[in-house]
DRENMISE-83505 format. One record per residue (C-alpha): z, x, y. Coordinates in Angstrom, 3 decimals. Last residue first. Example, Ala and Ser with C-alpha at 12.3 -4.5 7.8 and 13.67 -1.06 7.14 Angstrom:
2
((7.140,13.670,-1.060))
((7.800,12.300,-4.500))
***
This chain:
506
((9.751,-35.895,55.746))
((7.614,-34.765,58.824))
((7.349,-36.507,62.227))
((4.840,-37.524,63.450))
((5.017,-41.614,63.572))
((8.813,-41.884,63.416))
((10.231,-42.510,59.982))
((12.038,-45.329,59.685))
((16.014,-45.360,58.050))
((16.372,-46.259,54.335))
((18.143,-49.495,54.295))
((21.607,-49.110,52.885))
((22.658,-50.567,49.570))
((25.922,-52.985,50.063))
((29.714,-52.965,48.808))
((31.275,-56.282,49.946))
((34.812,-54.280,50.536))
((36.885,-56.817,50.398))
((36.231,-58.374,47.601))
((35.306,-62.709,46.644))
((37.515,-63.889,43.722))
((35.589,-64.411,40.517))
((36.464,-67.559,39.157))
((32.903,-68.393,38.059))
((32.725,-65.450,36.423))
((35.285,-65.564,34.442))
((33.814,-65.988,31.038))
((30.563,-63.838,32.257))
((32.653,-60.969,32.436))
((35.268,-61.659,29.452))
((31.562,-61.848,27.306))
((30.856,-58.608,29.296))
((34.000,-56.501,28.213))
((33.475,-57.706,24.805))
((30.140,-55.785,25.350))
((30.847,-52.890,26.250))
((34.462,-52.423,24.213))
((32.676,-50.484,21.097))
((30.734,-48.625,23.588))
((34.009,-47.218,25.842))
((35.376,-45.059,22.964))
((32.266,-43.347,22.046))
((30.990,-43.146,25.674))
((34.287,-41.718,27.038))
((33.018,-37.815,25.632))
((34.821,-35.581,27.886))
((38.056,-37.283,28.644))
((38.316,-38.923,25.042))
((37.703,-36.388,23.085))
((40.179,-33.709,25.161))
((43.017,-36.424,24.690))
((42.064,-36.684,21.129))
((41.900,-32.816,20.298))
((44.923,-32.785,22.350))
((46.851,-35.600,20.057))
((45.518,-33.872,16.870))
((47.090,-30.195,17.887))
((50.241,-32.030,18.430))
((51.936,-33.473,15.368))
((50.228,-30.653,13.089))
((51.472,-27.457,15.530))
((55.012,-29.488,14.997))
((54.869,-28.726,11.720))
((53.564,-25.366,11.504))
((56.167,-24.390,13.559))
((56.215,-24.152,17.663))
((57.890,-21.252,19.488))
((61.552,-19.872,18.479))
((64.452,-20.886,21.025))
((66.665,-17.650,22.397))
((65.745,-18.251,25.766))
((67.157,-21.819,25.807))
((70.567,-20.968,23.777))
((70.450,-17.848,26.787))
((70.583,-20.130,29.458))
((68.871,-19.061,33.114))
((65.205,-18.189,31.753))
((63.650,-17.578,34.636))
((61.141,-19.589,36.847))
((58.479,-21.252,34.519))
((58.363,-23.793,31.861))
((60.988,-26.386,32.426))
((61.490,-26.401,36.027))
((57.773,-25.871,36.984))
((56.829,-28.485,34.204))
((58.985,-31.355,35.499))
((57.395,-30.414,39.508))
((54.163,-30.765,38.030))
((54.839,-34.426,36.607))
((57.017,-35.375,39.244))
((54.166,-34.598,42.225))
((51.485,-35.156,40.279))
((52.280,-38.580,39.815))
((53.070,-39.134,43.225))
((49.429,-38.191,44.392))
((47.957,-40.435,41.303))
((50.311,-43.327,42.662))
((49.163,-42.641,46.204))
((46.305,-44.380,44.737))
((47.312,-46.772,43.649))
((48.283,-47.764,47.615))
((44.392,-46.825,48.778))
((42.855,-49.178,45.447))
((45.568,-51.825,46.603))
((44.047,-51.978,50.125))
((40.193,-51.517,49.365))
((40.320,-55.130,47.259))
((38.328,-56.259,44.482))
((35.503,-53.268,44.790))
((38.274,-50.521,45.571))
((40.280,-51.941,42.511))
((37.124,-51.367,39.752))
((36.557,-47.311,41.626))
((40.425,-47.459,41.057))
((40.101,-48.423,37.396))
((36.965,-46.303,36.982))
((39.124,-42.969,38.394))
((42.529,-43.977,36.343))
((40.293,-44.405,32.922))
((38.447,-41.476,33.303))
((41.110,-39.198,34.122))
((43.479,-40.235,31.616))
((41.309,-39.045,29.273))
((40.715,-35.260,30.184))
((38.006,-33.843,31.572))
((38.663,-34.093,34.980))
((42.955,-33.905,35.623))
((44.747,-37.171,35.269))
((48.146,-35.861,36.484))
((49.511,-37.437,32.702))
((46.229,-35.074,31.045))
((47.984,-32.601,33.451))
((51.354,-32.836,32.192))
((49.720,-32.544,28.410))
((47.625,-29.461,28.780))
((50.890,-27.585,30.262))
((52.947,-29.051,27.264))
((50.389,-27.899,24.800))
((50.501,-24.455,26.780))
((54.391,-24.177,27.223))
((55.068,-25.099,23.662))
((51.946,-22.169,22.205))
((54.319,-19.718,24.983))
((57.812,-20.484,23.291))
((59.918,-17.661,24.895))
((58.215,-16.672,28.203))
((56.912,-19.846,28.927))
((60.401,-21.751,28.044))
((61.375,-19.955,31.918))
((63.536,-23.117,32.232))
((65.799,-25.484,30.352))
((69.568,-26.667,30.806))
((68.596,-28.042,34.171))
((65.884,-30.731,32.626))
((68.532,-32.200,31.011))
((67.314,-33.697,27.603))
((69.678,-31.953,25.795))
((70.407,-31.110,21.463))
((69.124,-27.638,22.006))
((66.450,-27.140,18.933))
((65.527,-30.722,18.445))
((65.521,-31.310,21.998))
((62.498,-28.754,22.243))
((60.651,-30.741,20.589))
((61.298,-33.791,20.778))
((60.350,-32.950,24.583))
((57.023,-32.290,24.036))
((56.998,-35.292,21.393))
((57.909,-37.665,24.306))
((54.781,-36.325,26.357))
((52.870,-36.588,22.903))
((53.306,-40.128,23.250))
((52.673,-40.176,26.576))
((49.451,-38.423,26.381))
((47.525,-40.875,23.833))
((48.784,-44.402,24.683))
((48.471,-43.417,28.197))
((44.934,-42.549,27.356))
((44.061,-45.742,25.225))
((45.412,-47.808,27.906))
((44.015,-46.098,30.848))
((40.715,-46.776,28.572))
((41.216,-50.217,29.068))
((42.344,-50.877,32.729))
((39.325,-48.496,33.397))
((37.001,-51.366,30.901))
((38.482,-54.097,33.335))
((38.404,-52.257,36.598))
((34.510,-51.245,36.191))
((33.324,-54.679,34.239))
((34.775,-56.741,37.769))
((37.164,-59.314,37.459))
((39.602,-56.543,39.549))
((42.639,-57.708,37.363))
((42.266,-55.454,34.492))
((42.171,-52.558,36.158))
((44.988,-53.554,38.250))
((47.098,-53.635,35.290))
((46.279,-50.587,33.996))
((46.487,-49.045,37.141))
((50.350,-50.575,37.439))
((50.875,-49.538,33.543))
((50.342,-45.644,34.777))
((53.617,-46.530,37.011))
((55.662,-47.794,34.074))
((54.813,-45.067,31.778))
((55.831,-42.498,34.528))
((59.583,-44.129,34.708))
((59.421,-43.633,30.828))
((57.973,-39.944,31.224))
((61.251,-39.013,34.030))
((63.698,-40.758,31.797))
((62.790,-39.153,28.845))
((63.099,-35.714,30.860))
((66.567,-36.460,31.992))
((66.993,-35.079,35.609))
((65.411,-38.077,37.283))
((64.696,-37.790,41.170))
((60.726,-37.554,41.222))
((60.506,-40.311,38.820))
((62.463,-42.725,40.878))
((59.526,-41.991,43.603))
((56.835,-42.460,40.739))
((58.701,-45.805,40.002))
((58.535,-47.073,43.600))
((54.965,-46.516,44.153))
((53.056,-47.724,40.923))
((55.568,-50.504,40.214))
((54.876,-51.643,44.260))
((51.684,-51.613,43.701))
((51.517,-53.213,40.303))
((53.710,-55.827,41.649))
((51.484,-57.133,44.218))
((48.359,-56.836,42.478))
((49.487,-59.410,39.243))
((50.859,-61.930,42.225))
((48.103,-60.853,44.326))
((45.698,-62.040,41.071))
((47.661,-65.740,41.013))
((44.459,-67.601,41.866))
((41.649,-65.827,40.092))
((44.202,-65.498,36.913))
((44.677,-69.505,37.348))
((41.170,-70.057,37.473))
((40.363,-67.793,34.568))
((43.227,-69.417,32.178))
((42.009,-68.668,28.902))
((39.672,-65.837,29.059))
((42.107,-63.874,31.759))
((45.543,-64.996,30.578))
((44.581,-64.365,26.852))
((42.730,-61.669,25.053))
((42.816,-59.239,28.137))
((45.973,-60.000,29.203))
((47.869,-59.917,25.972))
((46.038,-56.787,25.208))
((48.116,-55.532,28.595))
((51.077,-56.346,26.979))
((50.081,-55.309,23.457))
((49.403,-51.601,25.162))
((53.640,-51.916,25.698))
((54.225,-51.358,22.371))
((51.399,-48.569,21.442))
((52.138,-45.174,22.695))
((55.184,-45.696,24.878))
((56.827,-47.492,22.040))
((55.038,-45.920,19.066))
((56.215,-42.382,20.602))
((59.763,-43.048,21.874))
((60.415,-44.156,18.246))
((59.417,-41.074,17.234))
((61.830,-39.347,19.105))
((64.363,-41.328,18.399))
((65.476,-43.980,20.948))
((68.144,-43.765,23.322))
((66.117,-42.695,26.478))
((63.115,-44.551,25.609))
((65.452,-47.703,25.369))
((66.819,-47.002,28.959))
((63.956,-46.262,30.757))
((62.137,-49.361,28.862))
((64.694,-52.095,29.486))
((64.363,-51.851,33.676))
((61.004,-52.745,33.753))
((61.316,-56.046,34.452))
((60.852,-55.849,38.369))
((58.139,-53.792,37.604))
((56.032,-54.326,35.004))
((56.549,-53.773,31.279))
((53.987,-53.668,29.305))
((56.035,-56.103,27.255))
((58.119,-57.721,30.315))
((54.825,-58.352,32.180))
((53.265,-59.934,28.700))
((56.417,-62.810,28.311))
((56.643,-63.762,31.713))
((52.572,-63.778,32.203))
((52.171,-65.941,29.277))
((54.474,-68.498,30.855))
((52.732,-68.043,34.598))
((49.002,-68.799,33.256))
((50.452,-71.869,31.600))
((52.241,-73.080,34.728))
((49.026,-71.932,36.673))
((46.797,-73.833,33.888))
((47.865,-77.002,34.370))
((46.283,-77.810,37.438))
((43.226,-76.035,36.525))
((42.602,-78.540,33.375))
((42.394,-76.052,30.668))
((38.536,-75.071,29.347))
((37.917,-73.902,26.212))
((35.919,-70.547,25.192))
((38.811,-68.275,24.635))
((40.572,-71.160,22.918))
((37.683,-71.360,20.487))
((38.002,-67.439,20.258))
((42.294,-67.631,19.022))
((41.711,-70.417,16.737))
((44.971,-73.046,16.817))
((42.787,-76.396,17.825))
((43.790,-79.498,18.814))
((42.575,-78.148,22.310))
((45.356,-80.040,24.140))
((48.304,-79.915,21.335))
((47.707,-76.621,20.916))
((47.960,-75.283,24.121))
((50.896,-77.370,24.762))
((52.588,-75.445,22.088))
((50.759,-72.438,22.929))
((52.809,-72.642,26.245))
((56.323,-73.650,24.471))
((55.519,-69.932,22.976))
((55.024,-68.205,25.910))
((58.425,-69.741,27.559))
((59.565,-68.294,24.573))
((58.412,-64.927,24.618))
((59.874,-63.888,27.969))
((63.498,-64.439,26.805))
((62.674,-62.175,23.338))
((61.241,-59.101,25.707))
((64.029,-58.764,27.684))
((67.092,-59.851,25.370))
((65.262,-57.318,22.576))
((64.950,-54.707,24.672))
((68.771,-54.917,25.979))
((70.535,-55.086,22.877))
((68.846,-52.163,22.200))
((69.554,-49.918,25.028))
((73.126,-51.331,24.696))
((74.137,-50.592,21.023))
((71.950,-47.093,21.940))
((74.462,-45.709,24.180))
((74.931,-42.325,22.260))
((71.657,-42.047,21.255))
((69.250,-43.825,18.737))
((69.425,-43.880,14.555))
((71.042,-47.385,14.323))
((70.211,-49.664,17.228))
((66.939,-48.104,18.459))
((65.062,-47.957,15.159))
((67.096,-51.484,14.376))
((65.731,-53.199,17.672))
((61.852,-51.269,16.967))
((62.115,-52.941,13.781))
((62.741,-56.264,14.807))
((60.745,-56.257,18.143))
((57.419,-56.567,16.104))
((58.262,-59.636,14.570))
((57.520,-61.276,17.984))
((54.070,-59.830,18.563))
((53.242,-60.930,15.157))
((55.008,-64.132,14.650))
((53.181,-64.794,17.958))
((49.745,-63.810,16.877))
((50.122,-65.909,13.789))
((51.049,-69.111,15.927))
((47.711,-68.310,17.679))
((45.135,-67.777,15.085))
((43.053,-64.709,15.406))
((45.307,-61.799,14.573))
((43.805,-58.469,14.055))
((45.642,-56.847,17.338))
((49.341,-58.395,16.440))
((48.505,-57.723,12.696))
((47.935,-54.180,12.945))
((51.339,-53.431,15.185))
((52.815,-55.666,12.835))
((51.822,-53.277,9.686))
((53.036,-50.546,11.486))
((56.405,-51.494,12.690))
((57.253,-52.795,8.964))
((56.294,-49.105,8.005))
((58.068,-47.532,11.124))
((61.301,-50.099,9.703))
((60.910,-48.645,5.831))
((60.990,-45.122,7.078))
((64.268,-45.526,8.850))
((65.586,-47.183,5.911))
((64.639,-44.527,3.354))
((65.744,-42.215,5.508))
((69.335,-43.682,6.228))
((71.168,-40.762,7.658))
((68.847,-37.456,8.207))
((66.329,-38.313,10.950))
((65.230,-34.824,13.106))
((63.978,-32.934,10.036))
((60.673,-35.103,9.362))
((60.878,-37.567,11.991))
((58.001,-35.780,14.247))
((56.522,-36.145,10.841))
((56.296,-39.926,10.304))
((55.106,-40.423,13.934))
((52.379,-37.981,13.687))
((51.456,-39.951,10.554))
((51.831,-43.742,12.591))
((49.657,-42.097,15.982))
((46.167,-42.482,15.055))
((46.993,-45.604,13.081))
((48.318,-47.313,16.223))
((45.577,-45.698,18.270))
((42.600,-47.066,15.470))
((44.387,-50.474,16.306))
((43.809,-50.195,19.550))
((40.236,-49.172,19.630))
((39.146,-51.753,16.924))
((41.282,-54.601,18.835))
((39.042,-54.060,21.891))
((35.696,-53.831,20.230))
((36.525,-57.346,18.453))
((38.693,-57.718,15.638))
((39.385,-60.249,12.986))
((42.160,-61.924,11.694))
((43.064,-65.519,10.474))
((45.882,-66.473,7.861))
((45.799,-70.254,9.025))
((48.450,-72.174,10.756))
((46.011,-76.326,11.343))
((47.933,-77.750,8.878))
((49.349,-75.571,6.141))
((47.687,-71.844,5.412))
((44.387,-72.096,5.639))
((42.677,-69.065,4.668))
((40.630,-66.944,7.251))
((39.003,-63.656,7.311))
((36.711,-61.876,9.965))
((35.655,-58.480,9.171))
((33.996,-58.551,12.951))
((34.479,-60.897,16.056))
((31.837,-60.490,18.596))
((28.920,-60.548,16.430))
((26.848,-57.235,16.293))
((26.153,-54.664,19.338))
((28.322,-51.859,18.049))
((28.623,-52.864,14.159))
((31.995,-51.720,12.974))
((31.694,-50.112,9.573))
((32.870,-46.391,11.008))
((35.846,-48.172,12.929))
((36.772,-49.549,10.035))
((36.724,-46.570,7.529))
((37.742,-44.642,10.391))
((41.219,-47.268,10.017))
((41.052,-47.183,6.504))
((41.566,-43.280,6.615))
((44.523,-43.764,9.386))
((45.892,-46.310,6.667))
((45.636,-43.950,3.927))
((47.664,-41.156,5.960))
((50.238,-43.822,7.090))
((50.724,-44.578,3.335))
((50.757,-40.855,2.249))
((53.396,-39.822,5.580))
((55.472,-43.077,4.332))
((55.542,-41.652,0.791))
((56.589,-38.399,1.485))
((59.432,-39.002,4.006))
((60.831,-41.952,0.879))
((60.819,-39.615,-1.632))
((62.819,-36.822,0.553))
((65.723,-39.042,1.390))
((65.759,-40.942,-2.214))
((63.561,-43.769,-3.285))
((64.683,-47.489,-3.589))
((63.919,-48.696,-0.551))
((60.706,-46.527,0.571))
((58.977,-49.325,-2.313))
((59.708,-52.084,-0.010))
((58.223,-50.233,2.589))
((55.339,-49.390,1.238))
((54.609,-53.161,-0.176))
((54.682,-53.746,3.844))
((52.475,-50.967,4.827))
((49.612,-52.238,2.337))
((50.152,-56.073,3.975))
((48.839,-55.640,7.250))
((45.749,-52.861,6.133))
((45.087,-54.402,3.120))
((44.599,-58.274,5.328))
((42.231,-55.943,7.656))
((40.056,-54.317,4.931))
((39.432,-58.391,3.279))
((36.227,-56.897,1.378))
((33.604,-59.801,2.109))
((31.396,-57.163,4.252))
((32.130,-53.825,3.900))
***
């Protein structure tokens, strides 16, 4: 693999794509974005297959200056592997959950997943600074139009209001690299890793990267976009936002605010604490009263975000890698969450949880995948979530036992809504014929979510394959911030092992 530019194909392929879904008619254009996101998943094993687990940091690197010091620079590390293989993972299941539900402007619709696609890559494989930004910023174009044109009833608003969020963050961010830039006289995204801001400045910088990443995954108090644009957006557009849109948030964190400004993230963590706590809390109570099933999984997204969050903020390899694989999970079993309900919203036309009920009886394959699903959310042993949530809070306990006993009320809470959203829609009786009269799973719809369990079920049994290509990124942050490492709570020590008495038998 080495000299073939697999990560430049992968940015750019999507793009030609979507130029060519332009021109072709409704059917055309469904077929060829399901064969481009098929070849990029392939690519995307391809890479993952090629990556050398215990090699150089940064992998299939590539770099062409561009003018002055903007270069066309990617390359991944363990981290960027595993979250670009999710965005490729989840592109084809995208593509069909859009099959029959998307019938005005196909071609377009297909174009903007495409665009979505190839940024989603590029945000992950990006190694220069200024391209990272037009990355994460072009992102928001096509998820504005998804929203805007083929969303609900209130969609104008729902979009207007993701992109004001997200765009206002992203430019205090940007006068930061600015600076950045300026001091380091450098734009390389792993020689900034490694250089060291004066600590005065680096709260202010610390603080404008945090504005612009806190909205993205979101956190709470500026959380209030994503109920509203997962309500309004297509079902697939649902998916790639809960599934990989607000992961570049907490990628943000990991590739940035920690490496780059460790004694700022030492000194601000009750800031990052703080809100995850009371995101984690609050939210899982306003999930408990929705009775729009979107609205219930978006409120749940921002609560799983707290642990991933928290992870990430322990300094310690347990939170950090938990943070990580909370990540992967969420990215995993909320998307197919928002498929569940695709689902059956494509047959009724209502997310009101009242209109459903007793779907067990009528559409048992749909109760079962949506059973397996609610408790992957729960974070039940043996699936991913599980994994993820129990090393981020074993990673929490070490930094401080307070917030590890409040998140944790958060996995209490989360069973609460999530079980109590299953009981009304799957059991009970069936009060509304329309609902009783729907037909159980097609072909289709078997293909969108078989994968996503097989995944979910991967991932909580067998961590080891997804946590290895991480390891040792996850130690270079280590030893990065080490120095900044803010003293625990809990000052976890072995025991001594307690004297025998003369006589006395072991």
């Amino acid at each position: 693999m080495s000299g073939f530019p697999i990560l430049s194909l992968m940015i750019l392929l999507p793009i030609a794509a979507a130029a060519i879904c332009l021109f072709l008619s409704d059917q055309g254009a469904r077929w060829m974005a399901l064969a481009t996101t098929a070849l990029l998943f392939v690519l995307g094993i391809l890479l993952w297959a090629s990556y050398e687990i215990g090699g150089p940091q940064w992998q299939f690197v590539e770099s062409a200056p561009v003018f002055g010091r903007f270069a066309w620079a990617l390359g991944i590390d363990g981290i960027a592997l595993m979250l670009i293989m999710l965005s490729v993972f989840l592109m084809p299941i995208c593509v069909l959950a859009s099959w029959d539900a998307i019938e005005k402007r196909v071609p377009e619709y297909m174009a903007a997943f495409l665009m979505m696609e190839s940024f989603m890559i590029g945000v992950f494989a990006a190694q220069d600074l200024f391209l990272f930004y037009i990355f994460f910023e072009a992102g928001l174009i096509p998820m504005y139009l998804i929203i805007g044109i083929w969303g609900g009833v209130e969609r104008i608003k729902a979009s207007y209001k993701f992109f004001l969020y997200t765009l206002l963050g992203s430019v205090l961010m940007l006068v930061a690299m600015m600076y950045m830039v300026a001091t380091a006289g450098t734009t390389d995204i792993p020689t900034l890793m490694q250089f060291n801001f004066d600590p005065a400045v680096q709260n202010w910088l610390w603080l404008a990267f945090f504005a612009s990443f806190a909205v993205k995954m979101p956190m709470w108090p500026v959380h209030t976009w994503l109920p509203d644009a997962h309500v309004q957006a297509p079902t697939a557009g649902s998916v790639i936002l809960a599934g990989v849109l607000l992961k570049m948030g907490g990628y943000g964190f990991v590739r940035f605010s920690l490496p780059m400004f460790p004694d700022a993230s030492a000194a601000l963590v009750w800031v990052v604490f703080g809100l995850s706590m009371i995101a984690i809390v609050y939210t899982s109570l306003v999930a408990l009263v929705q009775q729009d099933m979107k609205k219930l999984i978006a409120y749940s997204s921002v609560a799983h975000m707290g642990f991933v969050t928290i992870g990430l903020f322990t300094f310690n390899r347990q939170g950090i890698e938990g943070g990580l694989i909370v990540m992967l999970a969420h990215g995993l079993v909320s998307a197919a969450l928002f498929l569940c309900v695709g689902v059956i919203y494509d047959r009724l036309h209502t997310r009101e949880i009242a209109r459903y009920g007793g779907l067990s009886n009528n559409m048992p394959y749909y109760a079962l995948f949506f059973m397996f699903f609610t408790m992957a959310s729960v974070g039940l042993p043996g699936t991913a979530n599980f994994v993820g949530e129990f090393l981020a809070l074993v990673g929490a306990y070490n930094a401080n036992s307070w917030v590890a006993a409040v998140a944790t009320t958060g996995i209490i809470l989360g069973a609460a809504y999530m079980l109590w959203l299953y009981r009304r829609v799957a059991f009970g009786e069936s009060k509304n014929a329309d609902a009783a009269a729907m037909p159980d799973l097609n072909a289709r719809e078997w293909a969108m979510l078989a994968p996503i369990a097989a995944a979910t079920l991967w991932m909580g049994i067998y961590p080891e394959s997804f946590i290895a290509p991480m390891r040792a990124d996850v130690g270079s942050l280590l030893a990065r911030i080490a120095d900044a490492t803010p003293a625990g709570d809990a000052q976890l020590q072995m025991g001594k092992p307690k004297a025998v008495a003369h006589g006395e038998t072991h």
